[in-house]
N, C-alpha and C positions, 0 to 999 in steps of 0.2 A: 155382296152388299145389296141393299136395297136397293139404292139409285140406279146401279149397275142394272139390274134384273127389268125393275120398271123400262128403263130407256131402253131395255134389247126387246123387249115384250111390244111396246108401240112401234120400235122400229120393224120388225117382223113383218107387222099390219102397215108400214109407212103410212102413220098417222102421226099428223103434227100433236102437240102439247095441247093447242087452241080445241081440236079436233075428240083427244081422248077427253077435257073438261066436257065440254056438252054433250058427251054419251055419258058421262059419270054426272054430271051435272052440279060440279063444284069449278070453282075458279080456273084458270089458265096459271095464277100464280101458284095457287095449292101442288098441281099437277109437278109446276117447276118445285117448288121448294121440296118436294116427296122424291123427285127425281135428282137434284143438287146435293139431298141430304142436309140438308136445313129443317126439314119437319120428319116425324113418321105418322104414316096416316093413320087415324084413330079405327076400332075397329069393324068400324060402319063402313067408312073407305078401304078399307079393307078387303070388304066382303065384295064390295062395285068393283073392281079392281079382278077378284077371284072370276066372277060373273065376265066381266067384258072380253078379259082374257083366256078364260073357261082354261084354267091352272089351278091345281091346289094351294090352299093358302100357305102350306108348309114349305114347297114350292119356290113359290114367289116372294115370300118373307119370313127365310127359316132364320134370320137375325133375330125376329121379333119373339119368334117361337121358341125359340132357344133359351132369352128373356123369361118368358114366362111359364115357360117348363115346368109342372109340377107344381103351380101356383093357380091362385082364381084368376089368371089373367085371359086371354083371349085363347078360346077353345074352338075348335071346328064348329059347332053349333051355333057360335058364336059370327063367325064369318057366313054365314049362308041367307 
């Protein structure tokens, strides 16, 4: 799952939630709700996320990829 992958990804780097928001530069809440499974980050967050973690986005959100498989939905070009 998503929350799962996010939280093993910043834990790796033992970076707090507070910590990954201001390199991504969205909320401390965002961060939580993406990592709870409350939100899925849209695909702009996505691509910050790809970037910080330097992971493939299929990777680190093959839930989301899976979703939109074979649709206009979020494409590797799309994340970068």
């Amino acid at each position: 799952m998503i929350r799962e992958r996010l939280k093993s990804e910043r834990a790796k780097r033992v970076w707090t939630q507070n910590e990954v928001a201001n390199k991504l530069n969205i909320s401390a809440i965002s961060v939580r709700s993406y990592e709870n499974g409350k939100r899925n980050p849209s695909p702009e967050i996505i691509g910050k996320f790809v970037e910080l973690y330097h992971v493939e986005a299929e990777k680190l959100f093959p839930d989301i990829f899976l979703l939109f498989n074979g649709t206009k939905g979020i494409t590797k070009e799309m994340t970068k």
